[in-house]
C-alpha positions in Angstrom: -47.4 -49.4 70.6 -44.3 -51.1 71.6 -41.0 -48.7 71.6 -38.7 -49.3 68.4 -35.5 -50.1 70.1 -34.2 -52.7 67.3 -35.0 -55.8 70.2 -38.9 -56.3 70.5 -40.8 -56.2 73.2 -41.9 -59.6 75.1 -45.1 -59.2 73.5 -43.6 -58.3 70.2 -41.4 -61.6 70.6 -44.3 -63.9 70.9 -46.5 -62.3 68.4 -43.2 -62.7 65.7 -42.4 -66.2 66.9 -46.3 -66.8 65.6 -46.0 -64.9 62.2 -42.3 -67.2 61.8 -44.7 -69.9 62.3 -47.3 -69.0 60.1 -44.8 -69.5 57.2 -43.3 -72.7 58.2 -47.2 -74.2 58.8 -48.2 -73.2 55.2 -45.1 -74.9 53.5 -47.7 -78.0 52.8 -49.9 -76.1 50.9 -46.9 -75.4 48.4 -45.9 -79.2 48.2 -42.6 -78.7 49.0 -41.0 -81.8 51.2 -38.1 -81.8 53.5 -34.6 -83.5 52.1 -33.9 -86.2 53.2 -30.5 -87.5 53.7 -28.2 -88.3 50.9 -27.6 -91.6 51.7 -31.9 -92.3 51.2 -31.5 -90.6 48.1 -29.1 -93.1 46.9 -30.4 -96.1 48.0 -33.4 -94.4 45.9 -31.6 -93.2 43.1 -32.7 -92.4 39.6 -29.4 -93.1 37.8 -28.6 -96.7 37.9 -31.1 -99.8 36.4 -30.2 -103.2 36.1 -31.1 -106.1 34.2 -33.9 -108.5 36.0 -37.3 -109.4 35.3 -38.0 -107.1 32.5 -35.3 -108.1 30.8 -32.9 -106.3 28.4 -35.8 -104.6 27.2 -37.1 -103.4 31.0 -33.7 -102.0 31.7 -33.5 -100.2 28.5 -36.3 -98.5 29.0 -35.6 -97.6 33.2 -32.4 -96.6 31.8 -33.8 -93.9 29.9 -36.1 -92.7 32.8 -33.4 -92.3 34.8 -31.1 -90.3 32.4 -34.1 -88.1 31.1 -35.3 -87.5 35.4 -31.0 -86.4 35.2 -31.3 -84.2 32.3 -34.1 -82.5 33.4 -34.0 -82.1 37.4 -29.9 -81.0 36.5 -31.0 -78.0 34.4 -29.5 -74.4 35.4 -33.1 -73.5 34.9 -36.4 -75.4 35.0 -39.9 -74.7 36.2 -41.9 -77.5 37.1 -46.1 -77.6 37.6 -47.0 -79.4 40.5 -50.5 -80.6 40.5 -51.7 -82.8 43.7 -55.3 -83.6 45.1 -54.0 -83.3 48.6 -52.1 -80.0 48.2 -53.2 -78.0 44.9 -50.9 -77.0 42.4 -47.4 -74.9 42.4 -45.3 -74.0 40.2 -42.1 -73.9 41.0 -39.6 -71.9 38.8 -35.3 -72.6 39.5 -32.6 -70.4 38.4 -29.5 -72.2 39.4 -27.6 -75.4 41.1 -26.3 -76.2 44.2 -25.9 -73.5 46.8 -26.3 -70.9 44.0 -29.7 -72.0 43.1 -32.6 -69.6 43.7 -36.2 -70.3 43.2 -40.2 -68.7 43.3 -42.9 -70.7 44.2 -47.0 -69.9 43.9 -48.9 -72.0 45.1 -53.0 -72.7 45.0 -55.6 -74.7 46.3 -59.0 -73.3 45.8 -59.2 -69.9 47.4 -55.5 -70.5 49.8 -52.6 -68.8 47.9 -48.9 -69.0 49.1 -46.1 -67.0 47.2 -42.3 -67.6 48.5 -39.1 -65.8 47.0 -36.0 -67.2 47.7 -32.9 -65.7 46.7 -29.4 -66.2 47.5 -29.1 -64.2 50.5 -33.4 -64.1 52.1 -36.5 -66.0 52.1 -39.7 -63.8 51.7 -43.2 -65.1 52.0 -46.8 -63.8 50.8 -50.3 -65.5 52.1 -53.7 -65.2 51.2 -56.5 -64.9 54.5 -57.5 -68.6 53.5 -53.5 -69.5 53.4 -52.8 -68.1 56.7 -55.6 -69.5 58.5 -54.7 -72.2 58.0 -52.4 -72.5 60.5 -53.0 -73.4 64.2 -50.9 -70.6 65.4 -53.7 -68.3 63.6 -56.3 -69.4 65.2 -56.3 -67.6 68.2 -54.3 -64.5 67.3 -56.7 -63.4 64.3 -54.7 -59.9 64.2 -51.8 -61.8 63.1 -53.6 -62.9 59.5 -55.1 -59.9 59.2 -51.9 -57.8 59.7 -49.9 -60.6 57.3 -52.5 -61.0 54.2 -51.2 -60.5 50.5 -48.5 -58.6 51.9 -44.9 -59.6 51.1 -43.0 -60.3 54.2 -39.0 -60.9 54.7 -38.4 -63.7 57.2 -35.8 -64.2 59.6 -32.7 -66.1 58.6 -33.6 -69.1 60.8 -36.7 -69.6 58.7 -34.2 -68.9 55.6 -32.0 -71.4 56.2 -34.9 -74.0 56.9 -36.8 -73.5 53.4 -33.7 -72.7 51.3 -33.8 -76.2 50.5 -36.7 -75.6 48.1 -34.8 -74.8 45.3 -32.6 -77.5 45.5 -32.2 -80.2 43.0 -31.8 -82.9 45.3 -35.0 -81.9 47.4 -37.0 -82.1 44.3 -35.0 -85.3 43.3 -36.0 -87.1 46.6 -39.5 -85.8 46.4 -39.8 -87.4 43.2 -37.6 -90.6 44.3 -40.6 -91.6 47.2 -43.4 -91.4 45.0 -42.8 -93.6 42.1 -40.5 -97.2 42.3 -36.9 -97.2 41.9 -35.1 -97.7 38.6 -33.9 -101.2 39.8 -37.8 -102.5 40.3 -39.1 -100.8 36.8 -36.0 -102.5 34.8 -37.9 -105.7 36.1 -41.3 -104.4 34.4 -41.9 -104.7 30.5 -43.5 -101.0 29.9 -46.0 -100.1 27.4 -44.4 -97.2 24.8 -46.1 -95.3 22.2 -44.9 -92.3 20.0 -46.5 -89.4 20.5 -46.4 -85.3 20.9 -47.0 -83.2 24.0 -46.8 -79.3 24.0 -45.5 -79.7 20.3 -42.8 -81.6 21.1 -42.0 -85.7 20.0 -42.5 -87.4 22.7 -42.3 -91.4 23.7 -45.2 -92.2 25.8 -43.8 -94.9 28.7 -46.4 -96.8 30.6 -46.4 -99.0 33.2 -49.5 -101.6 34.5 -48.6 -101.8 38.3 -50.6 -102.9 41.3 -51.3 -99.5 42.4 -52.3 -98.3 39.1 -50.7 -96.5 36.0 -47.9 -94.8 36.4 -46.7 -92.6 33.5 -43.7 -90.9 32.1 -43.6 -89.0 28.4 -39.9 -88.4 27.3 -38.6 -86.5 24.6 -37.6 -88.3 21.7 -34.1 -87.6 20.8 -30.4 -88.1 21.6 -31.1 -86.1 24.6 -34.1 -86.8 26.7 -36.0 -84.3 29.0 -38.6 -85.6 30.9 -42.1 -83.2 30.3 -44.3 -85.5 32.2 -45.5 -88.0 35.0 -48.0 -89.0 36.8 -48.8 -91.5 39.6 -52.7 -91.4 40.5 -51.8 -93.7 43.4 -48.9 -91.6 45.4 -50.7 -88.1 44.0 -48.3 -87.4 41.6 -48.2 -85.3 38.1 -45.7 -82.7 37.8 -45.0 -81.2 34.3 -41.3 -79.7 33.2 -41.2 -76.9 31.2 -38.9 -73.8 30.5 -35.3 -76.2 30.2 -32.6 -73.8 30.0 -34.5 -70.4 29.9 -32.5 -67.9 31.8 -34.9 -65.7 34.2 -34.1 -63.7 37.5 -35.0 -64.1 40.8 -35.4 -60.5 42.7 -36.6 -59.6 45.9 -40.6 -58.2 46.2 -40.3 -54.8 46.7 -41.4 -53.4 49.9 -41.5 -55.9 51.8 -42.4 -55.5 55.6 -39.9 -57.0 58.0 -40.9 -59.4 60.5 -40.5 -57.0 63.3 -42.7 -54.6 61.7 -45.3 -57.2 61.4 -45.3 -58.4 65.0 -45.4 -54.8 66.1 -48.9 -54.0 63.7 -49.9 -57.4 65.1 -49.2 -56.3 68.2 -50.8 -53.1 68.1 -54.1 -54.6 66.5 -54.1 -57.0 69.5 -54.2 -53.9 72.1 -56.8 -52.1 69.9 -58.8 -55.5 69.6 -58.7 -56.4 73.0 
């Protein structure tokens, strides 16, 4: 076993640059995209709908997408359901704005399960077998996943700083922004609306008939619009909002294992393995 003196071992290095990886690889399977730059996220923005083909009537209506996608994405707390074909589902719970905001995410497709904490200060991580393999740096360091499974691990800061971005508002805002059109081209579509009630709550149904199919928004009725639901079958998309404004912590696990304490098992089950 490799000698505790606070800097690992060469062996211990490589075997922790693999479990850091192992983290990273799995971030698909919580459907969780990288931000993109603010300037995209303008040009895509959900907050401004002019008049055009759809009339007064089209822009209206966009209008009102775009302030309820505002209300709700600007929450100091929100949990959103995730559900895609490609990815499975998460549910993603924020407490939080800005560089204040902290956030839990679970994620599940089929057997694979991926838990991340991310509070204001560390980023930890928890993978099922069937989460962890599926990364390529897993598949020829097996002790790795078996050291790693359903155990709560705190990652290093560099792998902090690169998924802190999950619990951002404008991650989830450009996530959303490149998978349905722009305000400006649904303001020049005449929608289909219907009252109705989801969860219990009022609700305008907002449809639109485009080329790629139905794509689907159900707003709250009232002065102040939350968006509950939409869906996009053709860019994979239904993601429900729930929980607006319900205060909730975000703690660390408790006992979690330190990445150098995982690369030194791993390392150790190598040896023994070998």
């Amino acid at each position: 076993m490799p000698r505790d003196t606070g800097v690992p071992d060469r062996r211990v290095r490589r075997v922790l640059k693999g479990a850091g990886a192992v983290a990273v690889a799995v971030v698909a399977l919580a459907g969780c995209g990288t931000a993109t730059g603010e300037d995209d996220a303008k040009e895509r923005g959900s907050t401004s709908a002019s008049p055009s083909g759809g009339g007064p009537d089209g822009a209206k209506t966009a209008r009102l997408i775009g302030k309820a996608i505002d209300v709700t994405l600007g929450q100091d707390y929100l949990t959103s359901t995730r559900r895609m074909r490609t990815d499975g589902t998460t549910v993603l719970r924020v407490a939080g704005r800005g560089s204040a905001a902290t956030c839990e995410a679970r994620s599940r497709k089929g057997k694979a399960a991926m838990d991340f904490v991310i509070t204001g200060s560390a980023l930890y991580s928890r993978g099922s077998r069937e989460a962890l393999e599926m990364s390529p740096q897993s598949k020829g360091h097996p002790e790795r996943v078996e050291v790693m499974a359903d155990r709560w691990v705190k990652r290093r800061p560099v792998v902090y700083e690169a998924m802190r971005h999950m619990c951002v508002e404008k991650t989830r805002r450009t996530w959303l922004d490149e998978r349905m059109p722009s305000l400006d081209e649904l303001a020049e579509e005449i929608p289909v609306q219907r009252a109705g009630t989801l969860r219990g709550r009022p609700t305008t149904k907002i449809t639109y008939r485009l080329a790629g199919g139905p794509l689907e928004f159900h707003v709250t009725a009232g002065s102040t619009p939350h968006l509950l639901r939409v869906t996009y079958p053709a860019k994979d998309l239904d993601e429900t909002y729930s929980g607006f404004g319900k205060p909730f912590r975000v703690a660390a696990p408790p006992r979690a294992a330190s990445e150098t304490q995982i690369a030194q098992e791993a390392a150790l089950a190598g040896q023994q393995g070998a």
